[in-house]
N, C-alpha and C positions, 0 to 999 in steps of 0.2 A: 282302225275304228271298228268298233263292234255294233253292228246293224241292228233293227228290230227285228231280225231273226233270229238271233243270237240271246238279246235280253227279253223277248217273248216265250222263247224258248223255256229258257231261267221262270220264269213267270206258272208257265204250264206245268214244269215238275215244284214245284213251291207249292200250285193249286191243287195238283192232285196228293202229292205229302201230306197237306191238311186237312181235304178233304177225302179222299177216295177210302181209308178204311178197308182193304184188303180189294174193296172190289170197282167196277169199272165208272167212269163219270161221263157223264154226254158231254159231245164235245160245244153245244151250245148254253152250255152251263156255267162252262168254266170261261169261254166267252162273255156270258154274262159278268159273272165275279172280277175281270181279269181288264172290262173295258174294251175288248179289242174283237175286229170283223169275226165270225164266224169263218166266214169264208179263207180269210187269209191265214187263219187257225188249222184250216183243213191240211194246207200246205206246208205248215211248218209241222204239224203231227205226223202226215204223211212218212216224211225224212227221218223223224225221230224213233218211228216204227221200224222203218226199213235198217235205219241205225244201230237197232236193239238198246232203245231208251225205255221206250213204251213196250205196251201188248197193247193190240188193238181188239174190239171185238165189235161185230155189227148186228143189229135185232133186237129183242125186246132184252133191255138192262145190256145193253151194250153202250161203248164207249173208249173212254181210255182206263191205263193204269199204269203205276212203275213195276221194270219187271225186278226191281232188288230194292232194298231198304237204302232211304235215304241218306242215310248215313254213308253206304257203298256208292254213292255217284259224287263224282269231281265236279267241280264246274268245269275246269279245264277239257273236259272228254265233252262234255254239252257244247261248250263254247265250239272244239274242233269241230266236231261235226257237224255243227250248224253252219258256223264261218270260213270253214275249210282250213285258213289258216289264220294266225294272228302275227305272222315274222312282219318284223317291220318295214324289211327291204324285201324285193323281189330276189337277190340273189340268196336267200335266206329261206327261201317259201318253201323251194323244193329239193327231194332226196339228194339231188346233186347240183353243185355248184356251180352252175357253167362258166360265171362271171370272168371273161378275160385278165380283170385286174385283183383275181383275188390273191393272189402271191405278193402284190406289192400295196395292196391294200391300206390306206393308212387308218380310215374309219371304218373299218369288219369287225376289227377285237371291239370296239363299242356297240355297234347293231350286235353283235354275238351276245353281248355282257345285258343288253337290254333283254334282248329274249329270252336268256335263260333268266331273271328276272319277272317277265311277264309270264311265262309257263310255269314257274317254283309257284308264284303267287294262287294263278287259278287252280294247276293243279294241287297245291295246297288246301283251297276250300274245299270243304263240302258240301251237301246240297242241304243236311240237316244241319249246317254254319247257317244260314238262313232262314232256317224257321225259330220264332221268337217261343221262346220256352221251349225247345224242343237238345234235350240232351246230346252233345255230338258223337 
């Protein structure tokens, strides 16, 4: 399941893609436009920063911004970073498989078949797929 961190996320670069214009937006701004706490905004920007989604900047005309063109971000890469992972099973999440029964596995080739399904798709979109009249 994808949290409100994950589709807030999506939300913050969709606001800054239409609004920001080269340059940075307060982040109680896009709070406004966007419906959602400021505060909890702080926390998911934070990440997004540390991530290399955003540029942050603080003082007068500071706020946020994308550090690449819309078009260059995946949702898939937003999604990861904010979610950590989207594998449907646990033995799937991580670089390696521990799972005792994966050699005799009957349902793995389907959790495998789904997730590379669920990654083809997000990382198939992009972030300028999302904005309405906005060329991909």
């Amino acid at each position: 399941m994808i949290t409100t961190r994950g589709r807030y996320a999506i939300r913050v670069m969709i606001d800054l893609a239409e609004n920001g214009q080269g340059g940075c937006i307060p982040l109680k701004d896009i709070a406004a436009r966007q419906g959602i706490s400021k505060k909890y905004l702080e926390i998911i920007v934070r990440d997004m920063v540390s991530g290399g989604l955003l540029i942050g900047a603080s003082g007068k005309g500071g706020g946020y911004k994308l550090c690449r063109r819309p078009e260059d971000y995946t949702v898939g890469e937003i999604l990861d970073l904010m979610e950590g992972t989207l594998s449907p099973v646990a033995c799937l999440a991580g670089e390696k498989n521990e799972c005792p029964r994966r050699a005799s596995c009957q349902t793995l080739p389907m959790w495998t078949e789904y997730e590379n399904m669920v990654h083809e798709f997000f990382y198939g979109k992009r972030l300028s797929d999302l904005i309405p009249g906005k060329p991909a």
